[in-house]
Steps between C-alpha positions, in 0.01 A plus 500: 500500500240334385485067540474308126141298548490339151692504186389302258472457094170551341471456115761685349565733806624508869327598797660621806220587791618692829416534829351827470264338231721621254491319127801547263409324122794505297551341172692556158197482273271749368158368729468272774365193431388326834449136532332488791315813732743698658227624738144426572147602662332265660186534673473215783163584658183685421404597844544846641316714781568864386257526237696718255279651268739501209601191557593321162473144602151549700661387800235400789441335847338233276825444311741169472820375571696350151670174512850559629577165371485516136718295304664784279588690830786205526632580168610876566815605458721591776571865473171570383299776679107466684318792540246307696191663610082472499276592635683516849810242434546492909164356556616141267486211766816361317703821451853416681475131374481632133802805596690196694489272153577811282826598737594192414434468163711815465196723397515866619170565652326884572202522664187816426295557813275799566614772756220377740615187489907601534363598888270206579700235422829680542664171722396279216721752193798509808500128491466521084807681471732400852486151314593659144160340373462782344730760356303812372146676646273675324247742707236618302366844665220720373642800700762579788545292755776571710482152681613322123748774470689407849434155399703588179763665619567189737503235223713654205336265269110646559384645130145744603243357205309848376265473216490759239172704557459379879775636690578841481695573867860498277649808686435305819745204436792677283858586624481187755671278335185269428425246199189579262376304214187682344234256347301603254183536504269185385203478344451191588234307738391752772702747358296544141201638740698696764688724244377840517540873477746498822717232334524679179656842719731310682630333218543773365683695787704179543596570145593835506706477807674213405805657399615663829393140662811289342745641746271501827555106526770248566327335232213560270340265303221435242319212396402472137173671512605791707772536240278536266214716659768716643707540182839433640657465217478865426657647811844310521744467254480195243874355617307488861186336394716214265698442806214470768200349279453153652298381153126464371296288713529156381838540405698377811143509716141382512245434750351260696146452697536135737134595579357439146794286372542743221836678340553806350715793317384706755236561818216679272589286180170385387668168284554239760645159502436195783761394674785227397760280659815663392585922486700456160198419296283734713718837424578374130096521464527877655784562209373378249126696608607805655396745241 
């Protein structure tokens, strides 16, 4: 069975988050009304080597670290969720200080790294999670690659990153028992110029296989965007999407870039705030904004 990691009130609901990464939100009123994020993105470092030529951030060997110090990181919430990535997150010079304080604070931390990077600095993730630093991994792949997949099946709590119009290998990584969550597509930084007539097809393809994909995984997931590109809604019955949908972004989530000490509903929201000492007043901002 799975071990408890948080539970914890939140507004006028309850969170319960699991080992597995799984997040039960329960309350006795209509909506959810969050005080605080439940979960966040935040970008720690500009700098990456690969290059990738959708790349909505415009990630680069030029890029910088963020300020792992900032004064609202001490005000999160224990419970609360870090989807921390970049740029290449491994590469920050202050990375298991910053995942030392956060275990500590309480905050669950999940780190995105490219599949190139899973390999090269392979000792550096076993360290990461033999400490419990951090809890969830998220490989981003643009196609197969059986070493990610053994490295999957070896740490239950791997989730394989695909982007909706890039990777189209799905009948290479179904009935194994893996974890998917399928991006959408963003046009957003390097990603406005790269979209083209191959994106469009495989979006569609994704699409129109969708349906005999929900099965193929021990869990499939969607981010908001791929939700909506993908039209979710419309293959699985409305009792299934009430239960599972997580909220609009902004609602329980926003985003945050320690590089350019700016906040945000979400990674490609164009209305940006600067930074502040304390999380409540940050996320009531992203509220109050977020349509």
């Amino acid at each position: 069975m799975n071990d408890l990691l948080a539970m914890y009130r939140n507004g006028n609901y309850t969170v319960k988050l699991y080992s597995d990464g799984t997040k039960v939100k329960t309350t006795k009123y209509d909506e959810f009304d969050a005080s605080f994020p439940d979960s966040m993105d935040l970008k720690i470092t500009d700098y990456c080597d690969m290059n990738c030529p959708m790349c909505h951030e415009k990630s680069s060997i030029n890029g910088k670290e963020g300020n792992l110090n900032e004064d609202f990181l001490f005000t999160l919430k224990s419970g609360t969720e870090l989807a921390i990535g970049g740029g290449n997150p491994l590469s920050h010079s202050e990375l298991i200080p910053f995942l030392t304080r956060m275990k500590e604070q309480g905050v669950i931390c999940n780190l995105t790294v490219n599949e190139a990077h899973l390999k090269k600095d392979r000792k550096l993730i076993d360290e990461l999670i033999s400490k419990k630093l951090i809890f969830g991994l998220g490989v981003s792949i643009k196609a197969y690659n059986q070493y990610v997949i053994d490295f999957a099946k070896s740490y239950r709590n791997t989730v394989l990153h695909v982007i909706n119009g890039i990777f189209e290998d799905y009948d290479k990584i179904t009935d194994q028992e893996l974890k998917v969550l399928i991006l959408g597509y963003k046009m957003f930084g390097k990603g406005k110029t790269y979209y083209n007539d191959d994106v469009k097809k495989i979006k569609t393809h994704t699409k129109n296989i969708l349906p005999s994909l929900l099965d193929k995984f021990d869990c499939i997931s969607f981010d908001n965007l791929a939700l909506e590109q993908l039209d979710v809604k419309s293959i699985i019955s409305p009792e299934e999407y009430e239960n599972m949908y997580m909220g609009d972004d902004g609602e329980a989530t926003m985003y945050i870039d320690l590089v350019n000490r700016e906040y945000a509903k979400s990674s490609t929201s164009t209305e940006r705030f600067t930074l502040e000492n304390d999380i409540i007043p940050m996320f009531r901002k992203i509220k109050n904004n977020r349509y």
